[in-house]
C-alpha positions in Angstrom: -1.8 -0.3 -4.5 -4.1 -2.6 -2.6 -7.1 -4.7 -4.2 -9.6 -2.6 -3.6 -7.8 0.0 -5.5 -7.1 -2.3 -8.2 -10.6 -3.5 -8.6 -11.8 0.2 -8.2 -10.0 1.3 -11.6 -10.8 -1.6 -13.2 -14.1 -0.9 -12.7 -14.0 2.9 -13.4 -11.8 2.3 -16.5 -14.8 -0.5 -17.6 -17.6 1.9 -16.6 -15.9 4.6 -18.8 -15.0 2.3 -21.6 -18.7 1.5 -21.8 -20.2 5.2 -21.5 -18.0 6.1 -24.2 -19.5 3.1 -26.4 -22.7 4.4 -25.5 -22.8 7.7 -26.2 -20.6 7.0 -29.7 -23.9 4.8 -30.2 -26.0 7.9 -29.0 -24.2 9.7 -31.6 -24.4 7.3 -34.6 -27.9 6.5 -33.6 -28.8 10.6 -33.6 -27.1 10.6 -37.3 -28.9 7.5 -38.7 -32.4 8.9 -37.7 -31.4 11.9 -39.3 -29.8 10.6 -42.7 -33.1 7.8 -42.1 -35.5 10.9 -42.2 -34.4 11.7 -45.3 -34.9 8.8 -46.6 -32.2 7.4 -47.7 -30.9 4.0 -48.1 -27.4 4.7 -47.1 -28.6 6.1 -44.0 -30.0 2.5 -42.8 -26.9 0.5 -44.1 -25.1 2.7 -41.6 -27.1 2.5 -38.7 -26.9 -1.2 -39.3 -23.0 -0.8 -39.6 -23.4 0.9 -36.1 -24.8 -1.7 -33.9 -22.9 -3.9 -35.6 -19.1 -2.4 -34.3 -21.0 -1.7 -31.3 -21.9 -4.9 -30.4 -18.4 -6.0 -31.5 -16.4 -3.1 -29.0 -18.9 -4.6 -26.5 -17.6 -7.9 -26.6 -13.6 -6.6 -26.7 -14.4 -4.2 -23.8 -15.4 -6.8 -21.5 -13.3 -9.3 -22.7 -10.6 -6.9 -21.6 -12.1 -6.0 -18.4 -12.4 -9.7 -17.4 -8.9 -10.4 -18.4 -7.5 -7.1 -16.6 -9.0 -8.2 -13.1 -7.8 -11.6 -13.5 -4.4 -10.6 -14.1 -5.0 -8.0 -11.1 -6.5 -11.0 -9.1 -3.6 -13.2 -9.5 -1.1 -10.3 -8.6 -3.1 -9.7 -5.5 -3.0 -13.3 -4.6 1.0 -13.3 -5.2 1.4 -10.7 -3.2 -0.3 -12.3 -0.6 1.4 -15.4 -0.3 4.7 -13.3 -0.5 3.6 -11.3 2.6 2.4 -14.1 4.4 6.0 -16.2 3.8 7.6 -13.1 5.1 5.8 -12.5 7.8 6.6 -16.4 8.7 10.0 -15.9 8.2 9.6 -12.9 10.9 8.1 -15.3 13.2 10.8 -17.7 12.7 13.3 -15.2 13.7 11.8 -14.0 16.3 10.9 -17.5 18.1 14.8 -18.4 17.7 16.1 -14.9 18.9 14.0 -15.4 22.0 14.7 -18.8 22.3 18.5 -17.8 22.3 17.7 -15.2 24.4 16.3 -17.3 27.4 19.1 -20.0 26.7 21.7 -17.3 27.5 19.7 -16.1 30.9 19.8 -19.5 31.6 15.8 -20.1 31.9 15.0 -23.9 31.2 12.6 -24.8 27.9 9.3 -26.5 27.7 11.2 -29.5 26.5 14.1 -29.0 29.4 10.8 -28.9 31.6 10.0 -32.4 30.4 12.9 -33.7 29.9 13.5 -32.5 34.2 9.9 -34.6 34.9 10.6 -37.5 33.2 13.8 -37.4 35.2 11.9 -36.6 38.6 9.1 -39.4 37.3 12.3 -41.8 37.4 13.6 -41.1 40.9 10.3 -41.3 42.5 9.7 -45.0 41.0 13.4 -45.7 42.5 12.8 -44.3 45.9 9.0 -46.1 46.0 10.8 -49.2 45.2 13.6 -49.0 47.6 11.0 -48.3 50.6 9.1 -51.3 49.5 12.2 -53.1 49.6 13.5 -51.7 53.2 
């Protein structure tokens, strides 16, 4: 599951946490106007009672949410660094298998290449010297 997937249902699962809130609010709010109509004091207290665990859910809900995509987050951000080690490791093993590889065909290294024009550096001081010399 990639992050965009992740984040995706998280947001879905939020969205549908909060029309759910919502329409149990509809709900009460359509039953307190009719109990209200009627008059009666009960009918207010529980309207009141209403917003009042609404407000509360609100809060969980997005508490949760938040939480829920931070956890997702920091899986995501494992997962990355895990990928990216491997694929270093993968790059690793390949740089030695070809090294190997042109160490068996014989073909000289950047470092034997150096190594071979310091060498040639050396002989060309010698020989200017010896001419100087002669």
């Amino acid at each position: 599951m990639n992050t965009n997937e992740v984040t995706n249902q998280v947001k879905e699962s939020a969205k549908n946490i909060y029309l759910a809130g919502m329409g149990a609010v509809s709900m009460a709010q359509e039953e307190a106007v009719k109990l209200y109509t009627k008059g009666s004091k009960e009918s207010q207290k529980f309207y009141d009672q209403l917003i009042k665990e609404g407000k509360k859910f609100e809060k969980k809900s997005k508490k949760s949410v938040n939480e829920t995509t931070e956890m997702a987050e920091k899986k995501v951000k494992g997962l990355k660094a895990y990928a990216n080690e491997q694929v270093e490791k993968i790059e690793r093993l390949f740089e030695a298998r070809v090294e190997n590889a042109l160490h068996k065909l014989d073909i000289p290294t950047g470092e034997d290449m150096d190594k071979l024009s310091q060498k040639i550096d050396a002989l060309t001081k010698e020989i200017k010297k010896l001419e100087k010399s002669a």
